[in-house]
C-alpha positions in Angstrom: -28.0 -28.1 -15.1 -31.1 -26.0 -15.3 -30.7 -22.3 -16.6 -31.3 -20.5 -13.2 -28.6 -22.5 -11.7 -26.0 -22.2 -14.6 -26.5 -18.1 -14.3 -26.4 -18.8 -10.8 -23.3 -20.1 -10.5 -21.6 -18.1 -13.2 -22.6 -14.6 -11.4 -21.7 -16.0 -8.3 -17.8 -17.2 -10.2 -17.8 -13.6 -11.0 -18.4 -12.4 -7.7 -16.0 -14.6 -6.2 -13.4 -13.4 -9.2 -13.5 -10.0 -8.9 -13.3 -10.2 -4.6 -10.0 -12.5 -5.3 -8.4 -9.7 -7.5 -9.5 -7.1 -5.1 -7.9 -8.6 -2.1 -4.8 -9.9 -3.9 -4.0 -6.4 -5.8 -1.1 -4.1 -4.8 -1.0 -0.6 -5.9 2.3 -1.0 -8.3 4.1 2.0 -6.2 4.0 0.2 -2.8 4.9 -2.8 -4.6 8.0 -1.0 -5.9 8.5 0.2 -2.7 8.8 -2.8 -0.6 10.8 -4.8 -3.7 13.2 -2.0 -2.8 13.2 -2.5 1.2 13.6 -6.0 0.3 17.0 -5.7 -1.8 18.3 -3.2 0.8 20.6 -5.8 3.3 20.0 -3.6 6.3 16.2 -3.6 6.0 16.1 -6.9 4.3 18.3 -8.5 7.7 16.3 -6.9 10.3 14.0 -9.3 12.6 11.1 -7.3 11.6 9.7 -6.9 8.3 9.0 -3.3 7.3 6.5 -2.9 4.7 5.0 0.0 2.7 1.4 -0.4 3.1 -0.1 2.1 0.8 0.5 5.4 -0.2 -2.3 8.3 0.2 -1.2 12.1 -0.9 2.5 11.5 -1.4 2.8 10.2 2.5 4.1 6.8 2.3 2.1 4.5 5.7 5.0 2.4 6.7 4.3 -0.5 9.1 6.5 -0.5 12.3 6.7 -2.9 15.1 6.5 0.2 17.8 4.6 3.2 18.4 3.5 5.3 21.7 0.4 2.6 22.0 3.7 0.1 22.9 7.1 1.0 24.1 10.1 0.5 21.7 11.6 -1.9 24.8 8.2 -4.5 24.7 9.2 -4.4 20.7 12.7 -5.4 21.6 11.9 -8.5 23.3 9.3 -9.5 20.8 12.2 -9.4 18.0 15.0 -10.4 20.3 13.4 -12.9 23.1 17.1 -12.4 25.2 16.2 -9.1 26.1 12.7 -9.5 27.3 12.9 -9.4 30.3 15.8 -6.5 30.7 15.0 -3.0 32.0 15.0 -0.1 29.4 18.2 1.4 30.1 20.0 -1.8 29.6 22.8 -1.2 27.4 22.0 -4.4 25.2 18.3 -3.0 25.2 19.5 0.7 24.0 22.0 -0.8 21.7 18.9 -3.0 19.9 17.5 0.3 20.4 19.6 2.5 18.4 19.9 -0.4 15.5 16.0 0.0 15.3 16.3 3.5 14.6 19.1 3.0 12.4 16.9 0.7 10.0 14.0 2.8 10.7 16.2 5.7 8.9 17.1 3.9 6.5 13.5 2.3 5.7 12.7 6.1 5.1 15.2 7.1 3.2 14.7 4.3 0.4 11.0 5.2 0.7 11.7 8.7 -0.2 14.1 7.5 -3.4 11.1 7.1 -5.4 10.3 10.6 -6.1 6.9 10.4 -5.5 6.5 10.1 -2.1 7.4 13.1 -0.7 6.8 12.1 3.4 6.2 8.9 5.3 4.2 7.9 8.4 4.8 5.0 10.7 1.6 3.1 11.6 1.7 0.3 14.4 1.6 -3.1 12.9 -1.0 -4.7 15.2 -1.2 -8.1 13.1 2.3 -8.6 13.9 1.8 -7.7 17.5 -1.3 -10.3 17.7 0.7 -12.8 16.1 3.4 -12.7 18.7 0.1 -12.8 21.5 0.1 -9.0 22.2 -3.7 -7.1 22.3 -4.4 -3.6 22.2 -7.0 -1.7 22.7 -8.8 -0.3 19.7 -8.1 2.9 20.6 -4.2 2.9 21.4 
């Protein structure tokens, strides 16, 4: 191997190196944080997965499967395909309803254990929405 190609490929290692440990790194809080929502049973049983995503400020972003860019009762019948098709008022829909907000609570009050994290805001998971074939808009 000539010397232009063994620098060469060893700056171009590096590169590749350093953009591995970027994308795989977690900020040792949120990693705390979801190690935490995953030992709770509650959160831990729940069809969705909650997960801190970062922390900026002491405001925890939380991922949720619902937001006002798509109705709590389209999330239902993502994580529970039996009430898909049901109207909103439902009583099996309000029921999977008010256990959503129950483990939403509860996500937020291990969140806020830490100490550090004095607040928490919910931010729409749109991976999880295109993995189950939903599409928003960029701007909802």
């Amino acid at each position: 191997m000539d010397r232009f190609t063994r620098n060469y490929s060893i700056i171009l290692g590096t590169i590749a190196l350093v953009v591995l440990v970027w994308a795989l790194y977690e900020d040792p809080q949120v990693s705390a944080l979801n190690d935490l929502l995953d030992q709770d049973a509650t959160v831990a049983g729940y069809p969705y997965r909650f997960r801190v995503l970062r922390v900026e400020n002491s405001v925890a972003i939380v991922s949720t499967p619902r937001s006002s860019a798509f109705p709590v009762y389209r999330a239902l019948g993502l994580l529970y395909p039996n009430l898909a098709n049901r109207a909103e008022d439902n009583p099996d829909v309000m029921q999977a309803q008010q256990v959503l907000a129950e483990t939403q609570k509860q996500v937020k009050a291990i969140v806020l254990t830490l100490g550090k994290v004095k607040s928490l805001r919910w931010e729409l998971d749109r991976n999880w929405l295109n993995q189950h074939g939903i599409q928003l808009n960029s701007g909802d």
